[in-house]
Structures are given as structure tokens and as C-alpha cells.
N, C-alpha and C positions, 0 to 999 in steps of 0.2 A: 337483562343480564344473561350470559351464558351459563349451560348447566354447572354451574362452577364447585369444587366437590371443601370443603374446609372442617372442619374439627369444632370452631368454634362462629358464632354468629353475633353480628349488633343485631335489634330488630327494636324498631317500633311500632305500638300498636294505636291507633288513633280510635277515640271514641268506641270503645270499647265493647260499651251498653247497647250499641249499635249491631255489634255482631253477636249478639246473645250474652255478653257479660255484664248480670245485675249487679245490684249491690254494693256495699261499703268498698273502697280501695281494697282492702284488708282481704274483703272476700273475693274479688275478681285477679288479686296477687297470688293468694294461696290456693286457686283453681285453677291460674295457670301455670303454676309451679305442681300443684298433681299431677294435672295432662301432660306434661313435659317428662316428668320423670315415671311416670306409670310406668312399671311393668321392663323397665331401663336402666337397673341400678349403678350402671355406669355414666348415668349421665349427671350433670350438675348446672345449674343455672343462679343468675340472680335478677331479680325485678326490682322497678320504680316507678311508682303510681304517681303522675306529674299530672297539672294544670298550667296550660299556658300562660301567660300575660293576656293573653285574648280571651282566656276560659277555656280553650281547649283540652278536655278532658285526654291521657295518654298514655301509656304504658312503654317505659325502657326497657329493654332485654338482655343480658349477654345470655347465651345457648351454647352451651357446650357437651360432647359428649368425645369417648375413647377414641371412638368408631369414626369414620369417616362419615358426612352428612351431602349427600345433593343438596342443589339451591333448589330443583323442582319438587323434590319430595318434601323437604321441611316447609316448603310455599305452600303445599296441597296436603299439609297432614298436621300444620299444627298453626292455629291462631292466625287463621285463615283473612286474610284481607289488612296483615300487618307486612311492612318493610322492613324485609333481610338485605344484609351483605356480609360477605363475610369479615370477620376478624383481619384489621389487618397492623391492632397496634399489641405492646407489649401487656404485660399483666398489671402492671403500673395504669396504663391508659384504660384498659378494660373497666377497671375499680373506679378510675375519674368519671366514666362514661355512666356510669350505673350512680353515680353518686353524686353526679353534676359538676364536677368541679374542675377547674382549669378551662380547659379549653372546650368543655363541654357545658359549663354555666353560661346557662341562658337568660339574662334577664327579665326577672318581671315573674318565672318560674316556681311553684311550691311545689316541693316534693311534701305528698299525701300518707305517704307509705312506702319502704321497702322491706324485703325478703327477701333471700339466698336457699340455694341446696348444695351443700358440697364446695368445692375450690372452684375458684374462677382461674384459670393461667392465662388466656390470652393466645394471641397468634406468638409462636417462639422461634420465627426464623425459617432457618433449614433444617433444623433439626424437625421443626413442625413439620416440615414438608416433607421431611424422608419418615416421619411416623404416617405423614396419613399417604404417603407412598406403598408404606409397610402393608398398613392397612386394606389398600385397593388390592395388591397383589393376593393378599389372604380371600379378600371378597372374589377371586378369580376373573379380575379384571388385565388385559394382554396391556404391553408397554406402549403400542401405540393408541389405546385407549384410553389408557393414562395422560401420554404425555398431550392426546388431544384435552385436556380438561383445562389443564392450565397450562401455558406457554414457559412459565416459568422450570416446570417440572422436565423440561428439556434440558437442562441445566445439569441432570441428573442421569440423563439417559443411561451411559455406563455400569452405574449403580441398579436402575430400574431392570436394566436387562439380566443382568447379574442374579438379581434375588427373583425375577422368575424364572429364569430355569433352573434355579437352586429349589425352589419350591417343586417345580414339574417333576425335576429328578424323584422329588421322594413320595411323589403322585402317582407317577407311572411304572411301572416293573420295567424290569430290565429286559425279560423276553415280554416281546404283544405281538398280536397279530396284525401285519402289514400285508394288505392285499394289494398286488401289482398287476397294475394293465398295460400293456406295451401297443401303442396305437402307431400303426401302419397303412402307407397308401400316398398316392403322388400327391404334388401339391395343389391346393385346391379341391381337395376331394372329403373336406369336413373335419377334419380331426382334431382340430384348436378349436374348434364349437363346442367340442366336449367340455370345454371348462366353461363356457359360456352356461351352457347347463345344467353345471354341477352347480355355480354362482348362485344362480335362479332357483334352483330346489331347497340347497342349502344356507343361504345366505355366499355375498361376498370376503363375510371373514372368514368362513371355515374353510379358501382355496389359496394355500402362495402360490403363485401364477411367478416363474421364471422361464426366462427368455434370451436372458444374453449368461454366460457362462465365463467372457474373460477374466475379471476377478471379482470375489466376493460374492460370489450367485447367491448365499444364504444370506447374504447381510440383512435383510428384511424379515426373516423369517421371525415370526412370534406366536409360534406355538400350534398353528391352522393345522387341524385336524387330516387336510389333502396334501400331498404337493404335488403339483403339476409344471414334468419339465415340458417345454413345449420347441418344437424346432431343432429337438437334442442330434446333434452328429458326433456324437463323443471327445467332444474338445476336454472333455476333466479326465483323470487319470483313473483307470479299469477299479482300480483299488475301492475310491471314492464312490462310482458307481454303485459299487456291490455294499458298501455301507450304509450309503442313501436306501439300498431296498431290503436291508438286513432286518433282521427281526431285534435282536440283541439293541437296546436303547444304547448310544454313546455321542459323546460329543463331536462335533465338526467343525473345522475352521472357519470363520468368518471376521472379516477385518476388522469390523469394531469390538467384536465378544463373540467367542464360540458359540455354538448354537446346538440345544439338544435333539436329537431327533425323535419330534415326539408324535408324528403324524401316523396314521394306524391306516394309509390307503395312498398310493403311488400314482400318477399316469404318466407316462413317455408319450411325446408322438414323435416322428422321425419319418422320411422319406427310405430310409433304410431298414429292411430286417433286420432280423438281430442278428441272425450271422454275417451279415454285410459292417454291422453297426461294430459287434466284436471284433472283424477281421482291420477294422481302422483303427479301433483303441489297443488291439496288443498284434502288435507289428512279430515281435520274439516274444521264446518261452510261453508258447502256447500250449506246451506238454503241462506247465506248472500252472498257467492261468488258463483255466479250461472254458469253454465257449459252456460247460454243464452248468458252471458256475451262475452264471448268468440266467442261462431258463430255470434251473431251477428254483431264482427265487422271484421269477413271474408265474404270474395264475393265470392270465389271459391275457393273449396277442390277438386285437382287435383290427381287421382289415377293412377300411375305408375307401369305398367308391363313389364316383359318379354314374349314373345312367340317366343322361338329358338333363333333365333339368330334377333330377330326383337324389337325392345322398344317398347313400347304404351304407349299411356296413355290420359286419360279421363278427361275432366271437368264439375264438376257439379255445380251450382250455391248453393250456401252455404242454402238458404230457402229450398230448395231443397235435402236437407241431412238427412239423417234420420238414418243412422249407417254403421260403416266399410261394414260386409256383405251384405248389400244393395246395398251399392256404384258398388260394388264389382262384384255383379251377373248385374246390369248392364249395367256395363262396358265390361266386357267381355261376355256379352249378345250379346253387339252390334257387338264381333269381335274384337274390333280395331279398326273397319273404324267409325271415327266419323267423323259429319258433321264440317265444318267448324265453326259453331258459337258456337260447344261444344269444339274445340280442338283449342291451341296455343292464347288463351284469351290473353295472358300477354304479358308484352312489347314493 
């Protein structure tokens, strides 16, 4: 079974006495109705203590709690070497299931004993699945995490994305600190490695990795802590720019659902400087959209070389910039070898 995440559980438990459950029915029902709700006052269950037709000594289950439950964790933390799946009929069938009847009466069958804690409800639909949707998002689980659990919860995607970044909004302050590195240098000379990188240090969810720019560039975006534009020649409009590296949190457009900006660290690469990169996105009215605009909300212009068969590359503090060629002569002034507090800033 996939890690599949549900609210409520069947489970059988076979032979009981086998996995450390002595005792009368009675006592091996109301020990695993303690360990269930220990310490979990939201949770609720009910048991039945069966014998086969064959003699098979059993235990029925339904498992239920508010909270959303993994298959792997209720597998490894509760009544260990018994068969989960989740819930997948109404509260009517849950109650038949626990109680043997209908479609659940198995010939030949004595129930021994049953026990309950609390209400049983059963699987409720979609409404179920937008509660333990609810619920993932609160655990700080991203939409594509979500919607990887269950196929179904694709279903919902609109919604999912919706209520987290309703949630992020009231997570994150409106001002954060967004630190920008603007990565420069011809092609081939390293600078899309940097998110290779960053992948590997920090995981691949905390990097949106964007590349193509004609529409929708954010439509992926869910929530990653980096974005890295990569390849950028200012095909989006100056405006858009300077709000992708603003500090001020606000919404952005994206085809399916706006998207909040909630990343706290930027990287650009680009074959163009920045004043190369500004002189193509604002043609006019340069008096009013000022090229200040732009450095000033980068922290470091990272210049990227070859030498042989060796990568380099230099960082300089963005007040500290004064034009490609400059950059340039002393970057490779120094060789290559920079010091630590000029080289690998980011990440």
C-alpha cells in the first residue's frame, strides 16, 4: 500500500496472543482501545474480539482520529503486525464492519466481545477529504505533497492551493528578508550549477527551479523557501521583477491561483549584466524606472568563469558594483582564489 494519509482505518488484527495480547477477549479489547486513545483525546475507535469458523482467534478495528493518520505510522506504532486500509465506506458500513453484519457477516464467525471509545463516522466523502486536506495543510504539508498521497485529492487542487497560501499569508510578515544574488558570465561557464547545489545541500523541495518565462512562470511555485530564475533575459515586465525581489510579501499572478511570495533568498543567472539586463526590459522612462531600483534590491552580483577545465567564480557585494568590466578585471585579477567571505555567500 502507498503511504496513503486517511482519518479513519478498518484493520484486522489476527492472533493476537501471538503478538503479546494475553488474556480474556475482554482484556486484549480494552488494552487496545487504551493504547489507541492514550494520551489522544481526539481519537475514537471501536473493537471486535471474533473466532473464525476455522478457530481463528481476531480482532476487528475501525481507527479513527480528527487528525489526519499515515498508513506507515499507524503500521509502526500501533498493534503492530495487524491489516490496515483505510476507510473507504460510509458510517452505516463502518458500524456493519465492527459488528459483522451485512456484507461483513462471515459465516461460521462468533463475535467474543465488543468495545467502542467515542463515535465511529466512517469515510464522509469529499467533505472527508477537504477535512483531512485541512488538516495536511495545518501539519505544514505543500500542495504537491498533498496531492502526491492521494490521486484523488487532485480533484481539489484549486482549493488546496488556495487555503495554503491563505495559511502562509498569516505565517509570514509582510516585510522578510529576501537576499538576492544576481549570477553572471557567458554560457557555460557554471552558473545553472548553482541550483544544482543549493538541491543537494538543502533538499530539492526547498528550490523552484524556473526556466521558461512565456506564461505562467509561477504556476508551480508552492511555497520553496529559494527561487531560482535561471536563463532570465527580462522577457517579464520591469514591474514584476522588482516584486519577485521586493521584500514587502504580496500576491503574483499565476494561471491556476495567484501565488504568494513567500521565498526569503532569490538567484538570477543571465549572460547579461544588470545594466545590460535593465537597458532591454525598460526601453522608456528610465528617468521614472531607475536602473537604482534594481541593484538596490540585490546583495550580491556573482561573476562566473572558466579557466581550462576549472569553474570560478567571484562575489561582489551589489554597493560595490560598478559595471560588468570592472567586475570582471577583478575577479580575475584575483586569479580565482577568493577569500572565503567573497566566495559561496549563498545558501
Amino acid at each position: 500500500m502507498s503511504d496513503t494519509v486517511s482519518k479513519s482505518w478498518f484493520a484486522v488484527f489476527n492472533n493476537p496472543q501471538q503478538h503479546g495480547y494475553d488474556g480474556e477477549p475482554s482484556e486484549v479489547i480494552d488494552r487496545l482501545i487504551s493504547e489507541w486513545i492514550s494520551n489522544n483525546p481526539t481519537r475514537s475507535c471501536a473493537m471486535t474480539f471474533c473466532v473464525s469458523a476455522d478457530g481463528l482467534p481476531h480482532v476487528h478495528m475501525v481507527l479513527e482520529d480528527v487528525k489526519a493518520m499515515r498508513f506507515s505510522t499507524i503500521k509502526k506504532t500501533f498493534a503492530v503486525g495487524a491489516h490496515f486500509e483505510a476507510t473507504k465506506g460510509s458510517k452505516e458500513q463502518a458500524e456493519d464492519y465492527i459488528n459483522k453484519r451485512g456484507q461483513y457477516k462471515e459465516k461460521g464467525e462468533k463475535v467474543l466481545y465488543s468495545n467502542r471509545h467515542g463515535e465511529i463516522k466512517g469515510c464522509q466523502g469529499k467533505r472527508r477529504d477537504l477535512e483531512v486536506i485541512s488538516e495536511l495543510i495545518e501539519q505544514g504539508y505543500n500542495p504537491n505533497q498533498i496531492m502526491d498521497m492521494n490521486i484523488s485529492y487532485r480533484l481539489h487542487e484549486d482549493i488546496i492551493k488556495g487555503a495554503f497560501f491563505s495559511k502562509l499569508k498569516k505565517d509570514i510578515p509582510f516585510f522578510r528578508n529576501v537576499s538576492v544574488f544576481y549570477h553572471v558570465g557567458e554560457s557555460g561557464s557554471g552558473k545553472s550549477y548553482t541550483a544544482c547545489l543549493l538541491k543537494q545541500k538543502l533538499g530539492d523541495e526547498s528550490v523552484c527551479f524556473v526556466s521558461q518565462y512565456e506564461t505562467g512562470f509561477l504556476d508551480d511555485y508552492m511555497g520553496e523557501k529559494i527561487l531560482f530564475l535561471d536563463e532570465f533575459k527580462g522577457s517579464i515586465k520591469f514591474g514584476v521583477l522588482l516584486s519577485l525581489l521586493d521584500k514587502q510579501r504580496t500576491f503574483l499572478h499565476a494561471r491556476y491561483h495567484n501565488v504568494l511570495t513567500c521565498w526569503n533568498e532569490v538567484h538570477i543567472t543571465s549572460i547579461f549584466p544588470p545594466e545590460r539586463l535593465y537597458s532591454n526590459m525598460v526601453a522608456s522612462n528610465q528617468d521614472i524606472d531607475t536602473i537604482a531600483q534594481l541593484l538596490r534590491r540585490i546583495n550580491y552580483i556573482v561573476y562566473h568563469w572558466k579557466d581550462g577545465d576549472s569553474y570560478k567564480e567571484f562575489s561582489l557585494p551589489s554597493k560595490d558594483y560598478i559595471d560588468y568590466d570592472s567586475l570582471k578585471a577583478v575577479a580575475i585579477g584575483k586569479d580565482g582564489f577568493i577569500s572565503d567571505d567573497s566566495c559561496h555567500v549563498f545558501g
